[in-house]
Structures are given as structure tokens and as C-alpha cells.
N, C-alpha and C positions, 0 to 999 in steps of 0.2 A: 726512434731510439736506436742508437749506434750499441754493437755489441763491446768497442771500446770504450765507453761513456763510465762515468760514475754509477748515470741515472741507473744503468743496466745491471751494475755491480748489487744497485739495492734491488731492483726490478726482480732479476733471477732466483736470489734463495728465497724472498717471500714467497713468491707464487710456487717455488719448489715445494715449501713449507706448506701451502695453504691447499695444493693439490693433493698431495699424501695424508692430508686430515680428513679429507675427502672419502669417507670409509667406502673404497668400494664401492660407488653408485656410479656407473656408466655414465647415466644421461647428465648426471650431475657435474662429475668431471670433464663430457665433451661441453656442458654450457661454461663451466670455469674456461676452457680454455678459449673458446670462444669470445669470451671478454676479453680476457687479459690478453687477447691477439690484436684484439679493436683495440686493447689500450694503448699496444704496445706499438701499432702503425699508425693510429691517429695521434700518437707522442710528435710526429712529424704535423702531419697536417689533417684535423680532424673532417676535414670537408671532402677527401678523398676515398673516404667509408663506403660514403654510398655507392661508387662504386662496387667496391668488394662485394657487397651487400645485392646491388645489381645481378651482378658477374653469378655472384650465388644463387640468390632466386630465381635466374632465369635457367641454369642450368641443370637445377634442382626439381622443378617443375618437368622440363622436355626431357628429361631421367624418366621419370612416373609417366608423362605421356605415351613417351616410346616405347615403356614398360607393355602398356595398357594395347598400344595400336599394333595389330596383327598386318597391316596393306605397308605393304613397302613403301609406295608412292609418300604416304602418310610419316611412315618413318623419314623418310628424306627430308621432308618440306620441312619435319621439327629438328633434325639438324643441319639445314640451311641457314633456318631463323641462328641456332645456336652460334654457328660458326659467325653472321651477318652483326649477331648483338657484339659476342667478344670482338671481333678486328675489327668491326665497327667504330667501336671504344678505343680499342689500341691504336688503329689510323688515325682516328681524330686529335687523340694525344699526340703521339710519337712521330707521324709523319705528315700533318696537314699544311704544316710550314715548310716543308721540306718538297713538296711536290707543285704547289704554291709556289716557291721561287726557283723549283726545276724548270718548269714549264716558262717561267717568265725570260730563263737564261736560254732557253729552247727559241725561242720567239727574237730575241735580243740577237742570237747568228743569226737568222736570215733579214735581219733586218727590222724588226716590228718592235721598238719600245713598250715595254706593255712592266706598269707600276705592280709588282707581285702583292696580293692580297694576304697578309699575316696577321697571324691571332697573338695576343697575348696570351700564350696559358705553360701552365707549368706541367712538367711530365709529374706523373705522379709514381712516386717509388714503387720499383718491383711490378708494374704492369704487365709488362713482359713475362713476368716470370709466372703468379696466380691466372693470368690468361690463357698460359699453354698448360697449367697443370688441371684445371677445370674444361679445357677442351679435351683433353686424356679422355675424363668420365663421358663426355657425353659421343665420342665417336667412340667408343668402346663399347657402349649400351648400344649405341645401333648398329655394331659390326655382333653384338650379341659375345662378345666376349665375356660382357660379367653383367649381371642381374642390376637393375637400377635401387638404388635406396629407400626406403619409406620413411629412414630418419633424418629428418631433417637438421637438427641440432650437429648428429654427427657430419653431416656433409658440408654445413658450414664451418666446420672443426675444420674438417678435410681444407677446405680452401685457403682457411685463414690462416692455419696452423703458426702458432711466431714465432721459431726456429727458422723454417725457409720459407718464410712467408716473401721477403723483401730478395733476396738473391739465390732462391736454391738450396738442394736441389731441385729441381724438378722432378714431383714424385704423381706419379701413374696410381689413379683410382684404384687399382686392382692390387696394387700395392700397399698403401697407404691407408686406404678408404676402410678396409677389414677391422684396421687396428686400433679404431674409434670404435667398435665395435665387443670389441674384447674389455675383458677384467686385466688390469694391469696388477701386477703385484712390484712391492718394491727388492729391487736385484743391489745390492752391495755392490758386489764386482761388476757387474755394467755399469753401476752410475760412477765408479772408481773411472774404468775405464772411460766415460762419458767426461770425467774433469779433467783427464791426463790428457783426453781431445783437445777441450778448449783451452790447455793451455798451450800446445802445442800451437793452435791456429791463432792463439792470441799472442804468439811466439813469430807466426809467419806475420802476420798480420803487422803489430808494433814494432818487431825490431827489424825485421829484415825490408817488406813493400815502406813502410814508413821513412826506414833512412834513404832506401833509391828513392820517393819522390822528387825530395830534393835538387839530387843529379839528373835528374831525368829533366826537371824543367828545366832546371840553369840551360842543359845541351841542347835539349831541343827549341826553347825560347832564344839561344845566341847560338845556334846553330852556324851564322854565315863567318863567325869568328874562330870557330873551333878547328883545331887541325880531325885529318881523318883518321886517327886512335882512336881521339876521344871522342869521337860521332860514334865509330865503331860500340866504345865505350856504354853510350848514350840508350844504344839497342839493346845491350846485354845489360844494363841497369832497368831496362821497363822490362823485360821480359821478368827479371827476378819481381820487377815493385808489381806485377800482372800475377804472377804465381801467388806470393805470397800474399797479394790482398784477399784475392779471390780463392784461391782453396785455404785459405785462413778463415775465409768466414764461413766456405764448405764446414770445415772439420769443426768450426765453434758450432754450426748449425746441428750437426750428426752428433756431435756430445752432449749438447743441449737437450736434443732431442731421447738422448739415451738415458737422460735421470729422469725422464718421465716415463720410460718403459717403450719409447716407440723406435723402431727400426725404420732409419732413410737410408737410401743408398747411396753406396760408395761416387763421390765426384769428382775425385783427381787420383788418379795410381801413379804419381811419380814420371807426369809424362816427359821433361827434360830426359831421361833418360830411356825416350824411345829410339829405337835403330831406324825406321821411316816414316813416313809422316803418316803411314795406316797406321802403323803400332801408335803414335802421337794422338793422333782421333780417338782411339780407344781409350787412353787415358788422361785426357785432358774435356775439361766439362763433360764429365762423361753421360748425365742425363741430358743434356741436350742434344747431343752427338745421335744418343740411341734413339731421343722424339722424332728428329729429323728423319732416323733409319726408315723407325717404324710404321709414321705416319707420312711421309714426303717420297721416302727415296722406294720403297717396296712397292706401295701402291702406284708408283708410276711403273716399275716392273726389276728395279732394280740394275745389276749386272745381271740378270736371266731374260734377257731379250734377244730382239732376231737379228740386232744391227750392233757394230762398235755406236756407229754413229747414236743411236740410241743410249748405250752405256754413258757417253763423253756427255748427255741434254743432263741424264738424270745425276749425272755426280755431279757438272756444275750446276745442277738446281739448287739439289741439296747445301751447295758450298755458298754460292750468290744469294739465295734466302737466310741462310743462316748471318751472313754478313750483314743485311739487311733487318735482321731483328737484334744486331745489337746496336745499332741507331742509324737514324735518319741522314747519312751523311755520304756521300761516293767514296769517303776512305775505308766504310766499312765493307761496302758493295767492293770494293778491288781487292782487299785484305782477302775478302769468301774467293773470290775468282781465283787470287795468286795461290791460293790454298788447295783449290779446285787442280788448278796446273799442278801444282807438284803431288796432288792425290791420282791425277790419271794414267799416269805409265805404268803404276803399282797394278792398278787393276785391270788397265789394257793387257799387260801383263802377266796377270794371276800371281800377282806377289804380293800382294795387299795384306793376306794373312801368313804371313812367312816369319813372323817373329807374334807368335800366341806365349812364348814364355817369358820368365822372371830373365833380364838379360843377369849373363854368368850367374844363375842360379846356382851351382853346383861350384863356386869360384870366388873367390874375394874379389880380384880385378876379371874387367871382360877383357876377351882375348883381341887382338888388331883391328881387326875386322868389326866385331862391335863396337870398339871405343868410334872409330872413323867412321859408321854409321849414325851412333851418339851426337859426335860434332858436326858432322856436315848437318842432320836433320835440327838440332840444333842454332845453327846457324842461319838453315834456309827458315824455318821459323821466328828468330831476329828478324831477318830482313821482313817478313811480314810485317812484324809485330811495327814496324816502322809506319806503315801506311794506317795502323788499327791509332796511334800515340799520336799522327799527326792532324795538324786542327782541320786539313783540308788536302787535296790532291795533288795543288802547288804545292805546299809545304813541305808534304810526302816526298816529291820527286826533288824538290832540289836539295834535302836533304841528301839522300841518294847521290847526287851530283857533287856534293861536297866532301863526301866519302871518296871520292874518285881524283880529290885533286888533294894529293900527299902531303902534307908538311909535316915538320917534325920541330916547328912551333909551340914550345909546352911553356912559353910565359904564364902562360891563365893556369896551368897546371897544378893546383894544389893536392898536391902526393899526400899528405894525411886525410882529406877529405876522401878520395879515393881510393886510399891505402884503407880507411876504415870501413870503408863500403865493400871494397872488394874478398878482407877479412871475414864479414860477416857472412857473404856470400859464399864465400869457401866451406865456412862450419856446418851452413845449411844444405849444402851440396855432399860432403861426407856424411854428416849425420842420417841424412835420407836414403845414402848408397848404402849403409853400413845395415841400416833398417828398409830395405827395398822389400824385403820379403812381407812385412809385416804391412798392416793396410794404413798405419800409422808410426812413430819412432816411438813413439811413449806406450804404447801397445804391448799390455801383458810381459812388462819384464820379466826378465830371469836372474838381472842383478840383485846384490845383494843391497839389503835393504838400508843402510846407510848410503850406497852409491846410487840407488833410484831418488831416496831425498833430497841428496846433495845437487842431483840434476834439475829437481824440482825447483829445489830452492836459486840456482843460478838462471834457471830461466825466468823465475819472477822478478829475481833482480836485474835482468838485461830488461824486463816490460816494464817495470817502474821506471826505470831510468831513461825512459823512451816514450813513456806513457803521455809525457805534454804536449803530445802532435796531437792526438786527438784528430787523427785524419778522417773522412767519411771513407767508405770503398767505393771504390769505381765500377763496380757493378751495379750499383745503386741507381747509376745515371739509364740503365736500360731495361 
């Protein structure tokens, strides 16, 4: 079930309805939502339940065993199994194909034909995503950071949850897991604020990612016609249709989340308008950025080791993994690495944390110096976003190579097409600077209340009028 759908239009206020009549009964409310989580991911495809379901009972169980088991050795082996059942799952989905016709192109340079063995099977929505948030609990339990559950209902809540069940955020048992746990009461102003979210992200989402789809394909599907503006063009239209899918459905996810009384955390702070690509990390996917921290990049030792050379394994792990968990493909593997590159002089450096603040907090415009950190980091982030857009590693590079050879060829150049695209972008780029401060633009106004209305009411009529894409999000796919 898409959060731009109809289906989801009626989906949302029933279950809103039908969970608030719910007087107060915990267990009652974690099984309500438990269903209507199944309903609302089996709305796709009812056969990939069982996984979930899997995924849950097995994690659910080595919780209470590890609980139970005092011999470390014992502890391990139940989070081997755990870690072995989820990627297990996940590599057989997400990458079985993908290593399968690695290997056969591995074999194919040295000479040895060899016919690559591929499955038909379909990734199943959000895998990625309910696999790293169920691994949180159970290397959490046995680093002994937080007590295993003895509720079951709630921990399946916890998994399933249908706000970010399909794309995030990615929420940390110890975060999360509690608030299944709790008496919700119903909050006015939070659930106010919970729909000024969703409309916001159904704002990023429909008018702004929706109309770059468009120009995105055109550019990048006739790519060897294009002059190099409009390639240029081509980067900075996916980065916006990237932004605005995917922290669009962050903020419909956190708003959703916030008229049932539950608190997820924050996934995008406005990272276009980071000064380097540490400040960017920080605010861009930002639960996945901090999974990788906390369970990839520390436990191998972090920047607090005895060698550079050390520093340079663990920040390109961190960056080459992460590439590699958002698909099966070398353009994402190079994306994490070129990322990796421009994340390691920061920190060979010790400048990695050198912009912790709101940029020109204290300013309407940033000062020289920030804007020309803004754009170049900006910038070197398009050129990423090129290899993450394109279908393959050719495609990537000679894209790139077509950028490089000038013309100023604008017959194909339809100046309203792009004049309206670039409009839209502009709005959504002030409107976000202007509200930088705030974790949201819709967030606890101070206007006066015909001017909050009237904002209300012009962003639902830019989403109706946009509304007939009915795009999926491309998060979806990992």
C-alpha cells in the first residue's frame, strides 16, 4: 500500500479511528496494530508475511534465550544463528542473482564461459529495512544493553510497525521497543503536528520527487543526445526526485507515526544544505548513517585506532557496505566507495566534526565561506548521485564522459518543462532554508492563522494537481 494511494487515504483515518476506541488496553492496541501492519504490507504481496513473521519469531525467541543464557559462548552461537537466519534471508533475496552473474563475469575474463545460474524471485518490499531494525534487538540483548522482551505481541508491533515498516526509519529496539510498552493517551497538538508532517512529505513526495522523475528519465535514458547543461541538469533533477521521495515518505512515516502517540526518529535534517560531506552523513538517512556507526564502524574501532591505515579499512567499510545494502548492483558498490573518498580527508584530518551547527544559525543568508562549502559539497554529491541513478557502471561512466564534451545544442531543450521543474525546486529550497531551524517547515507555526491555512490549503492544491503519478518511491526497491 503506497502512502500516495487512495487505498491509503481510506486505510489511515479508519485504523486512526478504530485504534483511539481502543480504550487503553496495551496488548489490545499492540495486536491492532500488528494486523493492520500485515494488512497494510501484505496490500502488496500477501506471501511475503511469512517472512516478517519468520524474521520475528526467530528474533523473538534468541531475545528470551540470550535473556535466559548466563556462558557467553552460548550467547554468541544464539546471535550467530540470528545474524545467519536474517542475511541469510536478505542475501537470498537481494543478492543471489547478483553474485551468481558476478562470478560468471569473473570467470568470463580469464577465459572460462560458464552460463550464470539465476532464480526468478521478486525482492520483497522493505527487507532491508525490518532486517537491520530486528537485528538492532537482538545484538543489543547480547551486548546487554537492554533486557530482552517477554512480550510477544509487542515485539511483533515493534517489527512490523506500518509507518516504517517498508522504508524507515530505521528504529533501534531500545528506542522503539519501550513505546509498545506504554499507555498512549491521545495529544491534539502532536497529532496536529503529525498531519502538518504528512503533508509536508506528501508535498516532497508528489510535487517536487514526482515532477523530477520525468526529467530524470528523459536525461538519463537519451543521455548520448543531450548537451552537458542538461546532463549537468539531469544530476541535480535526481538529487531533488532522491530527496524528496525518500525524506517525503521519512516525514509521512514520523507523522503517521505521531497520531498514534509514538515517537520515530528524526531521518533527514536538511542535508543539501550541509558545508561537508561529515555534516551531509549526519543529516541525510540519518538512521542508517548512525546503524552503520554503531554496529560496523565502532566495533571495528572506529577513527580510535593505532594506524591511518586502519582509519582509511573502517570508513571505506562502513561507506562500500552501506552501498551495497542498497542493491545488488556495482553502481551502488562505487557510489559507497566515491563517498568513502570524499568522507576521508575530513577525518584523516580531524575536520569531520567541524560544522555541529545550524549553518548561519544566527543569519538569514550564510556567510562566503558557507554557501561555497554548501555548493561544492552539493555538487560532489550530484556527481555521486550519478553512479547510485545509473542502470550499470557503463552507463555511469559514460554519462560522466558526456558531461565532458560541451555543446550548447539546446534544440531538445524544452525551457517550460524545465523552467517548471526548476521553479518548483527553487520553492522547495527556500521554503526549507527559511525553516532550517525547525525539524520540519510546517512545524509549530507562529503565523497567523489565516496565513498557516492558506499555506495548508495551497499545498494540497499543488498534491491534487500532481496527484495522478501515483509514483511508487524508490526506496521501495531496497
Amino acid at each position: 500500500m503506497l502512502f500516495n494511494s487512495i487505498e491509503y487515504l481510506i486505510f489511515l483515518p479508519t485504523v486512526f479511528i478504530l485504534y483511539w476506541l481502543i480504550q487503553d488496553k496495551i496488548w489490545w492496541r499492540n495486536l491492532f496494530i500488528v494486523a493492520v501492519s500485515y494488512l497494510f504490507y501484505g496490500w502488496w504481496d500477501w506471501r511475503f508475511l511469512g517472512l516478517i513473521v519468520l524474521s520475528s519469531v526467530v528474533d523473538f525467541s534468541i531475545g528470551r534465550a540470550m535473556g535466559r543464557a548466563s556462558d557467553t559462548r552460548v550467547r554468541k552461537r544464539l546471535l550467530y544463528t540470528s545474524l545467519a537466519t536474517n542475511l541469510g534471508i536478505l542475501g537470498f533475496f537481494k543478492y543471489f542473482n547478483f553474485f551468481t552473474e558476478s562470478f560468471a563475469d569473473a570467470m568470463q575474463s580469464i577465459g572460462w564461459n560458464i552460463d550464470p545460474f539465476t532464480l526468478s524471485i521478486v525482492l520483497p518490499v522493505g527487507i532491508s529495512f525490518y532486517t537491520f531494525q530486528t537485528l538492532s534487538y537482538t545484538i543489543d540483548v547480547y551486548r546487554k544493553k537492554i533486557e530482552p522482551t517477554e512480550d510477544v505481541v509487542a515485539f511483533f508491533a515493534f517489527v512490523s510497525f506500518f509507518p516504517q515498516l517498508v522504508a524507515g526509519p530505521i528504529e533501534r529496539a531500545s528506542r522503539l521497543l519501550p513505546q509498545f510498552s506504554q499507555s498512549h493517551t491521545f495529544d491534539l497538538e502532536d497529532s496536529k503536528n503529525g498531519l502538518r508532517q504528512i503533508l509536508w512529505g506528501l508535498f516532497k513526495k508528489v510535487v517536487i520527487a514526482d515532477n523530477c522523475a520525468p526529467m530524470v528519465n528523459q536525461i538519463f535514458e537519451n543521455y548520448e543526445t543531450q548537451p552537458a547543461p542538461v546532463l549537468l541538469l539531469g544530476a541535480v533533477y535526481f538529487a531533488f526526485q532522491i530527496y524528496g521521495d525518500f525524506s517525503g515518505y521519512s516525514d509521512i512515516a514520523i507523522g503517521t507515526a505521531r497520531l498514534f502517540g509514538f515517537k520515530l526518529m528524526r531521518n533527514f535534517a536538511y542535508p543539501y544544505f550541509a558545508r561537508d560531506m561529515a555534516e551531509f552523513w549526519r543529516r541525510w538517512h540519518i538512521s542508517l548513517s548512525t546503524w552503520f556507526r554503531d554496529y560496523l564502524y565502532i566495533p571495528l574501532g572506529g577513527s580510535r585506532v593505532s594506524s591511518q591505515w586502519l582509519v582509511v579499512r573502517n570508513v571505506a567499510a562502513i561507506f562500500i557496505v552501506s552501498g551495497f545494502w542498497h542493491g545488488a548492483n556495482w553502481t551502488f558498490i562505487f557510489w559507497g566507495a566515491l563517498n568513502a573518498l570524499y568522507f576521508l580527508p575530513l577525518i584523516l584530518l580531524k575536520r569531520n566534526r567541524s560544522n555541529l551547527d545550524i549553518v548561519a544559525s544566527e543569519k538569514m543568508l550564510p556567510s562566503l565561506r558557507e554557501f561555497w562549502g554548501i555548493l561544492t559539497t552539493f555538487l560532489l554529491t550530484c556527481l555521486a548521485w550519478i553512479f547510485f541513478r545509473a542502470e550499470n557502471i557503463t552507463h555511469a561512466f559514460d554519462y560522466l564522459l558526456h558531461i565532458t564534451h560541451f555543446s550548447m545544442d539546446f534544440s531538445k531543450f524544452n525551457v517550460i518543462n524545465h523552467g517548471s521543474v526548476l521553479a518548483l525546486i527553487g520553492i522547495l529550497t527556500i521554503i526549507e532554508w527559511v525553516n532550517r531551524r525547525k525539524e520540519f517547515p510546517l512545524q509549530n507555526s507562529t503565523l497567523p492563522v489565516v496565513v498557516r491555512w492558506g499555506i495548508y490549503l495551497i499545498l494540497c492544491l499543488f498534491i491534487l494537481a500532481n496527484g495522478d503519478n501515483n509514483d511508487t518511491f524508490i526506496y521501495f526497491q531496497f
